[in-house]
N, CA, C and O atoms as a CHARMM CRD file, in Angstrom:
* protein
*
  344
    1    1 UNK  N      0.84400  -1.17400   0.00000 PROA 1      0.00000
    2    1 UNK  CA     0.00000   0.00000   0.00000 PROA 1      0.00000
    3    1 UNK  C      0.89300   1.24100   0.00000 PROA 1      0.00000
    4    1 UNK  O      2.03300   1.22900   0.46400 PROA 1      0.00000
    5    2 UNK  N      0.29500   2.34100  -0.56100 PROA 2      0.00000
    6    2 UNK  CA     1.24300   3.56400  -0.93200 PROA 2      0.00000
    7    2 UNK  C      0.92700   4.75400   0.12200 PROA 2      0.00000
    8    2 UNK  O     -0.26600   5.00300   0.29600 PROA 2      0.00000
    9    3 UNK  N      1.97300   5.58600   0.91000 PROA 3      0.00000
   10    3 UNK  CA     1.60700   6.57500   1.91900 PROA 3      0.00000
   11    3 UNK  C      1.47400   7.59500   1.56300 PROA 3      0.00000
   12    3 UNK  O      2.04000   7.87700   0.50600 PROA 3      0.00000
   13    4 UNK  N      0.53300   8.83000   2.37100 PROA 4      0.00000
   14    4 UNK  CA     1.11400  10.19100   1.88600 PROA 4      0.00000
   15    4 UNK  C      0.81100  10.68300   3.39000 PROA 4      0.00000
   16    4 UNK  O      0.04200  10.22900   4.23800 PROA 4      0.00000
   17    5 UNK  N      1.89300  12.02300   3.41400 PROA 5      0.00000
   18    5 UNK  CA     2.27800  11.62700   4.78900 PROA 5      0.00000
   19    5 UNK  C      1.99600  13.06700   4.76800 PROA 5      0.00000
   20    5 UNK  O      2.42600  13.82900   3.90200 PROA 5      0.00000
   21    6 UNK  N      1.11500  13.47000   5.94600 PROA 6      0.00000
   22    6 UNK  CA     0.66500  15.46700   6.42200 PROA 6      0.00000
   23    6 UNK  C      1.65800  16.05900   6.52000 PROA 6      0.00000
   24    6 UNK  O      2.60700  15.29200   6.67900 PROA 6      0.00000
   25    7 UNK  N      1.98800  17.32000   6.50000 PROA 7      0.00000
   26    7 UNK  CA     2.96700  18.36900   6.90400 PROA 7      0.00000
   27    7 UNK  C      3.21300  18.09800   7.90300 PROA 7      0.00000
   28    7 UNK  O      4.39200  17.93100   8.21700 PROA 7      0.00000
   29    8 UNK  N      2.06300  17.92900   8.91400 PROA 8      0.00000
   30    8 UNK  CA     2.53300  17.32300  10.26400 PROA 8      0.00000
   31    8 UNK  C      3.02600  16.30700  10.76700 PROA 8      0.00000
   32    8 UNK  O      3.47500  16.53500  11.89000 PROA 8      0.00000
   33    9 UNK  N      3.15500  15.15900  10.39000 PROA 9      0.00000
   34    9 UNK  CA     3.43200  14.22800  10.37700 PROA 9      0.00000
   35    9 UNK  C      4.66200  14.48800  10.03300 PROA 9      0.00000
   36    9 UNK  O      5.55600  14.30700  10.86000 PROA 9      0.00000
   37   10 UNK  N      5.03000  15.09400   8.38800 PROA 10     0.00000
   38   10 UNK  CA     6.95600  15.08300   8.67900 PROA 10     0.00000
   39   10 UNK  C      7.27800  16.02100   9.46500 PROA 10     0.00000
   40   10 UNK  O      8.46200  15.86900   9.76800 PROA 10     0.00000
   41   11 UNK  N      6.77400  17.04100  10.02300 PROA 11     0.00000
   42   11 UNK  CA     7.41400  17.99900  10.99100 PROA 11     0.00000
   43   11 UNK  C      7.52100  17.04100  12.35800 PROA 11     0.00000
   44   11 UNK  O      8.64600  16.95700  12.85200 PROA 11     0.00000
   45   12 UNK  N      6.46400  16.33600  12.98300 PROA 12     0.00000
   46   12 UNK  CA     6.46100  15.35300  13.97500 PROA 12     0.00000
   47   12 UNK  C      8.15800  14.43800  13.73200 PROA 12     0.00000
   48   12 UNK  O      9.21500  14.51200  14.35900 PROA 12     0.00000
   49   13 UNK  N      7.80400  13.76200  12.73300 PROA 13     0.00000
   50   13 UNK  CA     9.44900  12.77700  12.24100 PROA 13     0.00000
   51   13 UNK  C     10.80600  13.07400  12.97000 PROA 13     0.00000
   52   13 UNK  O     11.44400  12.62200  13.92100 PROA 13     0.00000
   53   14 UNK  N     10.96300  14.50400  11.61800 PROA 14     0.00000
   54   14 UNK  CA    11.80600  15.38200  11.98200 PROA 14     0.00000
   55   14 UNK  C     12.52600  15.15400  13.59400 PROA 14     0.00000
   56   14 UNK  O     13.65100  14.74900  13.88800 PROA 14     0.00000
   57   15 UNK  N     11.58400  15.51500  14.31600 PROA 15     0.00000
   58   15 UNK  CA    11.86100  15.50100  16.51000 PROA 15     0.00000
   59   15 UNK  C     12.03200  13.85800  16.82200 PROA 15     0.00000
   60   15 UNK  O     12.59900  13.59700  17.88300 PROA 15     0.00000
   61   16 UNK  N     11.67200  12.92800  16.14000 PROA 16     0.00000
   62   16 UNK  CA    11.82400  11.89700  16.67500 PROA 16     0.00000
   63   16 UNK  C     13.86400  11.24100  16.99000 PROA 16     0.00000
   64   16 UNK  O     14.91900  11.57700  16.45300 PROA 16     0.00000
   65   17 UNK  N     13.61200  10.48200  17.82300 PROA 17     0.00000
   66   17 UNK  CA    15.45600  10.25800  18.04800 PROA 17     0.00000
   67   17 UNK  C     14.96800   8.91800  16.60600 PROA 17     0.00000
   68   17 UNK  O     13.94800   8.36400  16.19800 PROA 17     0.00000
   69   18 UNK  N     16.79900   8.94600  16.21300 PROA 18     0.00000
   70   18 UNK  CA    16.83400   8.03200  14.95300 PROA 18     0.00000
   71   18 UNK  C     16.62900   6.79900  15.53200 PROA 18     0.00000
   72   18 UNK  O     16.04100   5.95700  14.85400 PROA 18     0.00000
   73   19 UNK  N     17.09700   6.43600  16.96500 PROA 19     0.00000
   74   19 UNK  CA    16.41800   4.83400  17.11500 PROA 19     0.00000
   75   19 UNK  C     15.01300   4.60100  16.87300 PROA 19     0.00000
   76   19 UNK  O     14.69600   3.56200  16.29400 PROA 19     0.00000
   77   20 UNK  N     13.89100   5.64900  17.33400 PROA 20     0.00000
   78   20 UNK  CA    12.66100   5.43600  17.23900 PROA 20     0.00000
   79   20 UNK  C     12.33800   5.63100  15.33600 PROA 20     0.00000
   80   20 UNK  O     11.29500   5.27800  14.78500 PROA 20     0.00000
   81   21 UNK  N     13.34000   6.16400  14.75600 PROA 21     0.00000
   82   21 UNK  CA    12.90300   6.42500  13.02100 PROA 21     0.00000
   83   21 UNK  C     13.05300   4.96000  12.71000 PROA 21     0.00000
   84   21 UNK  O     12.28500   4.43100  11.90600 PROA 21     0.00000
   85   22 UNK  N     13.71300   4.49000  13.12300 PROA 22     0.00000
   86   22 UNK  CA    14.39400   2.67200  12.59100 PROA 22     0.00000
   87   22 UNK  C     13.42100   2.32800  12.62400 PROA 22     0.00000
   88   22 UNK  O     12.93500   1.95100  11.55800 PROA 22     0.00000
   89   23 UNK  N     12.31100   2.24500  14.29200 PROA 23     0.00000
   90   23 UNK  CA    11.61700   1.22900  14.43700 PROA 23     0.00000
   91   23 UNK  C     10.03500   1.87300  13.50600 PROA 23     0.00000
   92   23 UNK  O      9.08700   1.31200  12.95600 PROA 23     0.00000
   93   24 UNK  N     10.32800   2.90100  13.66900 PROA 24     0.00000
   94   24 UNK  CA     9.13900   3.49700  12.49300 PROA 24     0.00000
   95   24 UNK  C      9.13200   2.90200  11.08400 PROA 24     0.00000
   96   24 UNK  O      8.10300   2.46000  10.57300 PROA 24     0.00000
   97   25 UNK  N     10.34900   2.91000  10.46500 PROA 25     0.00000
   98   25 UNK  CA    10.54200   2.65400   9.26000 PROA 25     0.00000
   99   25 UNK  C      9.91000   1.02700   9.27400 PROA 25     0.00000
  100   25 UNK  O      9.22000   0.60900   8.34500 PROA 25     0.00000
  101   26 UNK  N     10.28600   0.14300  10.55500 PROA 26     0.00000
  102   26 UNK  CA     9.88200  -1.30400  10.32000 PROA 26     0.00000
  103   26 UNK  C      8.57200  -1.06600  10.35300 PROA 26     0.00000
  104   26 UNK  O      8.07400  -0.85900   9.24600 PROA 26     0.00000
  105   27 UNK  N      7.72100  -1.02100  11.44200 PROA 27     0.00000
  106   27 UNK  CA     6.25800  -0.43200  11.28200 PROA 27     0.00000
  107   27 UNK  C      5.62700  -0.13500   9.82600 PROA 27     0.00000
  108   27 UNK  O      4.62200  -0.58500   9.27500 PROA 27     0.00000
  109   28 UNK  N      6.50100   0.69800   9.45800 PROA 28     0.00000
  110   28 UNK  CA     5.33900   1.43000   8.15200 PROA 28     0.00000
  111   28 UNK  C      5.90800  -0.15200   6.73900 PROA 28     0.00000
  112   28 UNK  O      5.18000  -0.56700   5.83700 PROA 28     0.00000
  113   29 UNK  N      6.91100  -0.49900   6.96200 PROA 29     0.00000
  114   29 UNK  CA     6.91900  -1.88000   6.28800 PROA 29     0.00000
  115   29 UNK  C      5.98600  -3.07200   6.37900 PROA 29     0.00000
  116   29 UNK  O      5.83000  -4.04300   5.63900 PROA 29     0.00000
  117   30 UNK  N      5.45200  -2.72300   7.44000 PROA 30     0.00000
  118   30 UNK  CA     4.48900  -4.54800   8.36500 PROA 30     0.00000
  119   30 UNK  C      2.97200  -3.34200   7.72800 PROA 30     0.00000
  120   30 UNK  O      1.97800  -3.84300   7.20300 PROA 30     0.00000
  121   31 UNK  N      3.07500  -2.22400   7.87100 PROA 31     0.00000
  122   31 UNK  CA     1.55400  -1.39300   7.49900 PROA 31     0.00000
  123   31 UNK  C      1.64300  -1.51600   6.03800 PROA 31     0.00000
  124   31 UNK  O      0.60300  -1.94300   5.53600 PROA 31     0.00000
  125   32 UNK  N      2.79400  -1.20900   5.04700 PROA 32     0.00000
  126   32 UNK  CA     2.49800  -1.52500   3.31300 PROA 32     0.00000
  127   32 UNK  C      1.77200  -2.43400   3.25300 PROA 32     0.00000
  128   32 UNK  O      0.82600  -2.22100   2.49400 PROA 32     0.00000
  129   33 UNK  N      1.77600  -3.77400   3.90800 PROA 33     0.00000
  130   33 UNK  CA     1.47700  -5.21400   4.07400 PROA 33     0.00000
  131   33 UNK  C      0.43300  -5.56000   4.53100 PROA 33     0.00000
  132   33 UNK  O     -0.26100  -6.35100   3.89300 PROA 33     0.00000
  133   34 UNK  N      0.06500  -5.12200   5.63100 PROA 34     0.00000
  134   34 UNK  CA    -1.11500  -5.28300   6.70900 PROA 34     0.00000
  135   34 UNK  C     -1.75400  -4.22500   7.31500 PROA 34     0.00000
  136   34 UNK  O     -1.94900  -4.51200   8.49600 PROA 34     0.00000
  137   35 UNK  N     -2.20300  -3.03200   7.01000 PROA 35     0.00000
  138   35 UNK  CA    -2.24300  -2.21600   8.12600 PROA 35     0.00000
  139   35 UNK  C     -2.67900  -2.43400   9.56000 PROA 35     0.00000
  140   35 UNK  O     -2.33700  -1.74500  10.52000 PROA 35     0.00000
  141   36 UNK  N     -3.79300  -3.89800   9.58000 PROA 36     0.00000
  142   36 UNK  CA    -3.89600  -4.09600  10.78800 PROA 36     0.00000
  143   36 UNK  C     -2.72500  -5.45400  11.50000 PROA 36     0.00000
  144   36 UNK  O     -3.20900  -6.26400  12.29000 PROA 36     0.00000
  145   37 UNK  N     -1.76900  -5.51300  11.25100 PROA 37     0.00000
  146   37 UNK  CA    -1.03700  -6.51700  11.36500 PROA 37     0.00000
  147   37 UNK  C     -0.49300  -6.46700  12.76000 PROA 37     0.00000
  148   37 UNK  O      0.13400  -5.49100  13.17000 PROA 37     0.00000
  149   38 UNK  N     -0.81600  -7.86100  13.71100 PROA 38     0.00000
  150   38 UNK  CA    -1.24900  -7.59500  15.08000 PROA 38     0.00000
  151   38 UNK  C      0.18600  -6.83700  16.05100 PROA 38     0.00000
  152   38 UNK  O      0.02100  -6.27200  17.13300 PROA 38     0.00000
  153   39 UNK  N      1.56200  -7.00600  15.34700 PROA 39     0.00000
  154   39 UNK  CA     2.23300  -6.45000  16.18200 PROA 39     0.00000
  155   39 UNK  C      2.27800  -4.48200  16.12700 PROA 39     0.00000
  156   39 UNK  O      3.03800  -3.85500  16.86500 PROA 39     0.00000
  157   40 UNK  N      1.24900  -3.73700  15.04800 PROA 40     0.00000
  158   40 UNK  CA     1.17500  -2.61200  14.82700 PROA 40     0.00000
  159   40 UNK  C     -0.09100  -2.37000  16.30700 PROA 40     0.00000
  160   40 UNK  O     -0.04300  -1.38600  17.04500 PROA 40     0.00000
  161   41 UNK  N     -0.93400  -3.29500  16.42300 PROA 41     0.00000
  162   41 UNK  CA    -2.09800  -2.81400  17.42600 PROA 41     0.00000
  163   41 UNK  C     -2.36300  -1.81300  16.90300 PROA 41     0.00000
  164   41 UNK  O     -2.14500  -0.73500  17.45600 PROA 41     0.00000
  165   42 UNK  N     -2.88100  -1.90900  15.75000 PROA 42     0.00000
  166   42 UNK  CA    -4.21200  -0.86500  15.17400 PROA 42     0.00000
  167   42 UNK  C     -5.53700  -0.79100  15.70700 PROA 42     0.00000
  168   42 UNK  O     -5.86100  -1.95000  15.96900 PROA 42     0.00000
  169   43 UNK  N     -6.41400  -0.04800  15.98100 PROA 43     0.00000
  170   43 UNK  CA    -7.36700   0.53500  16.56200 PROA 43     0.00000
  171   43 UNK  C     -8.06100   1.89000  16.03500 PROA 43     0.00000
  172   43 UNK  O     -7.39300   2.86700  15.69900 PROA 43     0.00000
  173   44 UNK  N     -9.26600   1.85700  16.00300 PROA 44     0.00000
  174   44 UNK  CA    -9.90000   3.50500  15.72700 PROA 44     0.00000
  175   44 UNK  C     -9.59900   3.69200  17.08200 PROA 44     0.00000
  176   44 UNK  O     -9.35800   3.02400  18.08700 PROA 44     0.00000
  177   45 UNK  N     -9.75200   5.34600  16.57300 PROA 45     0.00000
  178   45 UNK  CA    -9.45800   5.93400  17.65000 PROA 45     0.00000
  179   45 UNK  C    -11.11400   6.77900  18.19500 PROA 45     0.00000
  180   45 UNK  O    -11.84800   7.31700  17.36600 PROA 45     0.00000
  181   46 UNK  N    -11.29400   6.75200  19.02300 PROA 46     0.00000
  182   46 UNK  CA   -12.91500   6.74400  19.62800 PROA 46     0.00000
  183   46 UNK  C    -13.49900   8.22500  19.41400 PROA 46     0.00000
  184   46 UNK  O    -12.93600   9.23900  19.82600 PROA 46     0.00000
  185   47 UNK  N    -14.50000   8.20200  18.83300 PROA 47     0.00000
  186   47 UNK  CA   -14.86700   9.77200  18.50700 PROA 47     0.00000
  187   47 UNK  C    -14.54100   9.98700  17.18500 PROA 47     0.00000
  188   47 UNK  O    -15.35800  10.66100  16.55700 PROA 47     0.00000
  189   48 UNK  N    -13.66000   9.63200  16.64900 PROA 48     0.00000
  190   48 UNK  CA   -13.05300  10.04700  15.27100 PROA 48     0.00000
  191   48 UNK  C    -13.70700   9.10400  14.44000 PROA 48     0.00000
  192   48 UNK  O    -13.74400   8.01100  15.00400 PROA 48     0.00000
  193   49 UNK  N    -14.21000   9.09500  13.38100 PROA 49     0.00000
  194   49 UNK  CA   -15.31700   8.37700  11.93000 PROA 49     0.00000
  195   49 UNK  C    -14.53500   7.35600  11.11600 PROA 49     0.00000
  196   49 UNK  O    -15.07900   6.39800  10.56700 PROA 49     0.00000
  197   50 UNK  N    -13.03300   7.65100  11.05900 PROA 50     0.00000
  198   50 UNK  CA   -12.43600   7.09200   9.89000 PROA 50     0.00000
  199   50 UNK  C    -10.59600   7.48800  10.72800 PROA 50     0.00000
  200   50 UNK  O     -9.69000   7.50200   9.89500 PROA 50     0.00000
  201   51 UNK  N    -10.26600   7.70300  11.86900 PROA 51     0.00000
  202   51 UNK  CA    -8.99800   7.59900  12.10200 PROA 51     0.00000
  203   51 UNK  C     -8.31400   6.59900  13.23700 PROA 51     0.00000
  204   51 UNK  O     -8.85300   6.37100  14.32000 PROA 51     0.00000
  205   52 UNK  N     -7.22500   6.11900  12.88100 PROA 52     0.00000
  206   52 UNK  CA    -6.69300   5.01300  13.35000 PROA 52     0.00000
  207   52 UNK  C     -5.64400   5.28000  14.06600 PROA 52     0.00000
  208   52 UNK  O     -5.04800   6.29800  13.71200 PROA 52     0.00000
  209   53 UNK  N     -5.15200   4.63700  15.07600 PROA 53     0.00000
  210   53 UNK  CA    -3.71200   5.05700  15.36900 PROA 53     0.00000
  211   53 UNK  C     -3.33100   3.34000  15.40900 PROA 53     0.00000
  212   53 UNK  O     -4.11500   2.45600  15.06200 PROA 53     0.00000
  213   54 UNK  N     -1.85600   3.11500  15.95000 PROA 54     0.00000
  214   54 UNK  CA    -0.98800   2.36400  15.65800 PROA 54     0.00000
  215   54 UNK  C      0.13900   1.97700  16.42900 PROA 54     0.00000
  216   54 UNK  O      0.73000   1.51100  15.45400 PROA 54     0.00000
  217   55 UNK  N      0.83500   1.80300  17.24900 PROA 55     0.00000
  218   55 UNK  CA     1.74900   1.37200  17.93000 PROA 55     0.00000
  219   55 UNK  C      3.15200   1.82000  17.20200 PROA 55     0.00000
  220   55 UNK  O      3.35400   1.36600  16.07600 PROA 55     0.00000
  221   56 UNK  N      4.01800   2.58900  17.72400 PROA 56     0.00000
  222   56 UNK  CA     5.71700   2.31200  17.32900 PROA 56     0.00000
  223   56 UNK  C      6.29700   2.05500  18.18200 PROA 56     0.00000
  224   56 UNK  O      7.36200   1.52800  17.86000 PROA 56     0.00000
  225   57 UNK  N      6.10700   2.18700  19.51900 PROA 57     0.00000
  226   57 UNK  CA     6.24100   1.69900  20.53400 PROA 57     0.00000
  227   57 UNK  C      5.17400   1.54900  21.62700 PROA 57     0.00000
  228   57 UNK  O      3.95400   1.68300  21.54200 PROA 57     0.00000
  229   58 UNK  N      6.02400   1.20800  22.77400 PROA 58     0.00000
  230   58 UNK  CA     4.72800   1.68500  24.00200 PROA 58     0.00000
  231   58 UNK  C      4.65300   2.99100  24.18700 PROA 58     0.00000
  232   58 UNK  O      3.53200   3.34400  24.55300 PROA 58     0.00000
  233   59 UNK  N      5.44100   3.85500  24.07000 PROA 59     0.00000
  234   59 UNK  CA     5.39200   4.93400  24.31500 PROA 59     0.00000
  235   59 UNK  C      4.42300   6.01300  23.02200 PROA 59     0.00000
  236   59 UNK  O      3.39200   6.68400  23.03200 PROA 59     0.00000
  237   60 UNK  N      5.59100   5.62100  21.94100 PROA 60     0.00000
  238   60 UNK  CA     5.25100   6.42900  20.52500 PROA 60     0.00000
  239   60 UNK  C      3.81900   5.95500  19.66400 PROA 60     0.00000
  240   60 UNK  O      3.75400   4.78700  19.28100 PROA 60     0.00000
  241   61 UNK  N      2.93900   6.69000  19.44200 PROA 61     0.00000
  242   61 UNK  CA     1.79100   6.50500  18.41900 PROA 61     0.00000
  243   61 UNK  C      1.75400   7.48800  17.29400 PROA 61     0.00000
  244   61 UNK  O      2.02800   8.68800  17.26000 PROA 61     0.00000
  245   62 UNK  N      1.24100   6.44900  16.16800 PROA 62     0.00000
  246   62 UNK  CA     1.02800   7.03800  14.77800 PROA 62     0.00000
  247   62 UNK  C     -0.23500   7.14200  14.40500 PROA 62     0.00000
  248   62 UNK  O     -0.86400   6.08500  14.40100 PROA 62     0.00000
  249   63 UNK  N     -0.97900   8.42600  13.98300 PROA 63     0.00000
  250   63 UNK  CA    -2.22500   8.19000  13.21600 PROA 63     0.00000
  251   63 UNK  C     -2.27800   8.40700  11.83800 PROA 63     0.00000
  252   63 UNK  O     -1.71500   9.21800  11.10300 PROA 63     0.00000
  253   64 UNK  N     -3.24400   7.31700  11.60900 PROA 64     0.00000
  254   64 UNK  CA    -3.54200   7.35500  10.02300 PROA 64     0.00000
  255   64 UNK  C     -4.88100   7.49200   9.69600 PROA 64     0.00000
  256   64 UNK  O     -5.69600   7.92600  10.51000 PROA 64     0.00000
  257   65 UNK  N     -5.31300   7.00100   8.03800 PROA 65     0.00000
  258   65 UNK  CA    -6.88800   7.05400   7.99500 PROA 65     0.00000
  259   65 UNK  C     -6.37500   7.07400   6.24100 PROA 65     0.00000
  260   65 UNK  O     -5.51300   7.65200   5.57900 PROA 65     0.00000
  261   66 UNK  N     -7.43800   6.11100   6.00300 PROA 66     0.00000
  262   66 UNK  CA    -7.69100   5.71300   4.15000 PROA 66     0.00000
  263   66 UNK  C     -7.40200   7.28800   3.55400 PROA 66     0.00000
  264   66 UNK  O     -7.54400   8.36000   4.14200 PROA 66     0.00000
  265   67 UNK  N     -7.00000   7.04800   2.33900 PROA 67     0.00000
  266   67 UNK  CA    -7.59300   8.48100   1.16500 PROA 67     0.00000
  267   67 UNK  C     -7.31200   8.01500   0.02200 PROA 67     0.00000
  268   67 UNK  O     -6.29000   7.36700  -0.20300 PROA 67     0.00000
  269   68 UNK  N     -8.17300   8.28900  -0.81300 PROA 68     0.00000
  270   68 UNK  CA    -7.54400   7.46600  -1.76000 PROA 68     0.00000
  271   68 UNK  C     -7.17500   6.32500  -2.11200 PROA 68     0.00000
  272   68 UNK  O     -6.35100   6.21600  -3.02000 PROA 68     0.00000
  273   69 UNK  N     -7.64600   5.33000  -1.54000 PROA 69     0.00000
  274   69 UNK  CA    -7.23900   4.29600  -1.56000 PROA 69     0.00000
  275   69 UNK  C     -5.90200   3.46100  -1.10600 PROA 69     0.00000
  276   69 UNK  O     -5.48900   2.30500  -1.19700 PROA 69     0.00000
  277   70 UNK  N     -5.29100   5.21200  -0.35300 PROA 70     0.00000
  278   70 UNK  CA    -3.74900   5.47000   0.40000 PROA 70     0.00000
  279   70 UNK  C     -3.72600   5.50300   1.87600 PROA 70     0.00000
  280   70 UNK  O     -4.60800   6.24600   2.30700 PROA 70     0.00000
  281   71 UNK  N     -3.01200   4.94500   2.79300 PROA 71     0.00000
  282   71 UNK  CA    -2.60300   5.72100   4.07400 PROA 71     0.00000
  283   71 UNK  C     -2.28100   6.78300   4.06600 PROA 71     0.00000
  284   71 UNK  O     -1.12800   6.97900   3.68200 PROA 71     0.00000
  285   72 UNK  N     -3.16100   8.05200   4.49700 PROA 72     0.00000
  286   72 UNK  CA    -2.34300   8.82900   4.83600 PROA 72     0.00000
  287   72 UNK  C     -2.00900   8.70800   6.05800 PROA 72     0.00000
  288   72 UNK  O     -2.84800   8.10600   6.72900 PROA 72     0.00000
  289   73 UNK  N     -0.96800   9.10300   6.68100 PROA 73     0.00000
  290   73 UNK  CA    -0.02200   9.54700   8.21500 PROA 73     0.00000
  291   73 UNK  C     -0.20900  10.95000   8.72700 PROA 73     0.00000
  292   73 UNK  O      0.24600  11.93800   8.14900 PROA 73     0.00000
  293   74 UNK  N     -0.53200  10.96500   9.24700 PROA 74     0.00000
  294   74 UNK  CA    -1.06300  12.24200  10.59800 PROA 74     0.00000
  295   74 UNK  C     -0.25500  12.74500  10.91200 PROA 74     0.00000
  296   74 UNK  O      0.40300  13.60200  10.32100 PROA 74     0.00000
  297   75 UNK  N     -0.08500  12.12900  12.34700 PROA 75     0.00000
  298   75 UNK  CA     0.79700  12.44200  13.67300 PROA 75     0.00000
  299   75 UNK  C      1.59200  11.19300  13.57900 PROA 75     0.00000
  300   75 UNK  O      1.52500  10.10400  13.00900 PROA 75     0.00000
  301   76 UNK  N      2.47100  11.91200  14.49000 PROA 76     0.00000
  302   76 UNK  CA     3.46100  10.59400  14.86100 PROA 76     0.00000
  303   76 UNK  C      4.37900  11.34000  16.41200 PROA 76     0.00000
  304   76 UNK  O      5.25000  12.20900  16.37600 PROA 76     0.00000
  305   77 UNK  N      3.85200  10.69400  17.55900 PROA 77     0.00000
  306   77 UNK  CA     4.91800  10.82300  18.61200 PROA 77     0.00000
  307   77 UNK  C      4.57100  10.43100  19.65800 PROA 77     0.00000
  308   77 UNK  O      4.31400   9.22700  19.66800 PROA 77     0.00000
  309   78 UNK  N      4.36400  11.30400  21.20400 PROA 78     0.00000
  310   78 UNK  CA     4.30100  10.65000  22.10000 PROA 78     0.00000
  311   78 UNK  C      3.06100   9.90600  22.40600 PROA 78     0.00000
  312   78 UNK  O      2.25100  10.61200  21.80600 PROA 78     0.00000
  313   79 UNK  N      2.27500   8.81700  23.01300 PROA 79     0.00000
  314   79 UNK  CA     1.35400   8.89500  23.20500 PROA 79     0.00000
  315   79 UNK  C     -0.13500   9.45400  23.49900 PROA 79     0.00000
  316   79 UNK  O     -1.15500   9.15500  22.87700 PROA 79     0.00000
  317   80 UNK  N     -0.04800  10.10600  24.31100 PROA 80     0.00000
  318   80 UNK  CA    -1.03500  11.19400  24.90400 PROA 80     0.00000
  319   80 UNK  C     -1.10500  12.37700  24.02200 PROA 80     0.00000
  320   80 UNK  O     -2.21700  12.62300  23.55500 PROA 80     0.00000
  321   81 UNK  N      0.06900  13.30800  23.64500 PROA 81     0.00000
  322   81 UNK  CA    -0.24700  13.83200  22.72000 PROA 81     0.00000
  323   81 UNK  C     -0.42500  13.79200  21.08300 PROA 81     0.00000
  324   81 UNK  O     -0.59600  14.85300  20.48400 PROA 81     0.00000
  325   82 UNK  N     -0.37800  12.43700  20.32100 PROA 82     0.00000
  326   82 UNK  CA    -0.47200  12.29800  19.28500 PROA 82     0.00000
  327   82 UNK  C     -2.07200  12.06200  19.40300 PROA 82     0.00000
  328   82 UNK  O     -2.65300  12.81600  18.62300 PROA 82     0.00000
  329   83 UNK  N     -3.09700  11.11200  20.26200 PROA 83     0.00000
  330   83 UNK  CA    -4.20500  10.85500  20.85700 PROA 83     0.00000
  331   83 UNK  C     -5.08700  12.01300  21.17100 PROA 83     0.00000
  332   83 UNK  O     -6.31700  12.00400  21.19800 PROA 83     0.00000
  333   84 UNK  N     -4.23000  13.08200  21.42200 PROA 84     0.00000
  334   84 UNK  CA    -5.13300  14.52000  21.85800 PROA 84     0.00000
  335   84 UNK  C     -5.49900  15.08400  21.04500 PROA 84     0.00000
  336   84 UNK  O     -6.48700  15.81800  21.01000 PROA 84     0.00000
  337   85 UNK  N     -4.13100  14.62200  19.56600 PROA 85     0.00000
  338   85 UNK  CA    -4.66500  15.84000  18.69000 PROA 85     0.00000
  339   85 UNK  C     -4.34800  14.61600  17.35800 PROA 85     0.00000
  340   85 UNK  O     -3.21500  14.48500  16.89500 PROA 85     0.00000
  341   86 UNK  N     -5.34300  13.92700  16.95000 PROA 86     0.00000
  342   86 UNK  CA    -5.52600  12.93200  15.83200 PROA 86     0.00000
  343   86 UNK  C     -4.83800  13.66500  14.28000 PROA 86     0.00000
  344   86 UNK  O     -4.87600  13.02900  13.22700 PROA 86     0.00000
């Protein structure tokens, strides 16, 4: 599956430390493939119609949501605040 990724989302990147980009990069490899593929723990996110978030770690979350027949990518960072603001 093919991404397109928000302004925010690469400005989010950008701040991340490069160990957490590694494990991102594996993530969005297992999501080309599966987006719900059980070690991502995909989930809607409650309140929201059509957005998902995702696991990069325990700590780090990613949101996404169809377009096009594409992932787009949201947010990407700490828990609580990637969740606050979809």
């Amino acid at each position: 599956m093919e991404f397109l990724y928000s302004n925010r989302f690469k400005k989010d990147y950008k701040k991340l430390p490069d160990n957490i980009k590694k494990i991102l990069q594996e993530k969005l490899n297992l999501m080309a493939q599966n987006p719900f593929h059980p070690s991502l723990r995909t989930k809607k996110i409650r309140g929201e119609s059509n957005i998902f978030e995702c696991s990069i770690n325990m700590s780090i979350r990613m949101t996404w949501q169809y377009q096009d027949k594409k992932i787009f990518l949201r947010t990407v960072g700490p828990h609580d605040f990637t969740l606050d603001n979809p």
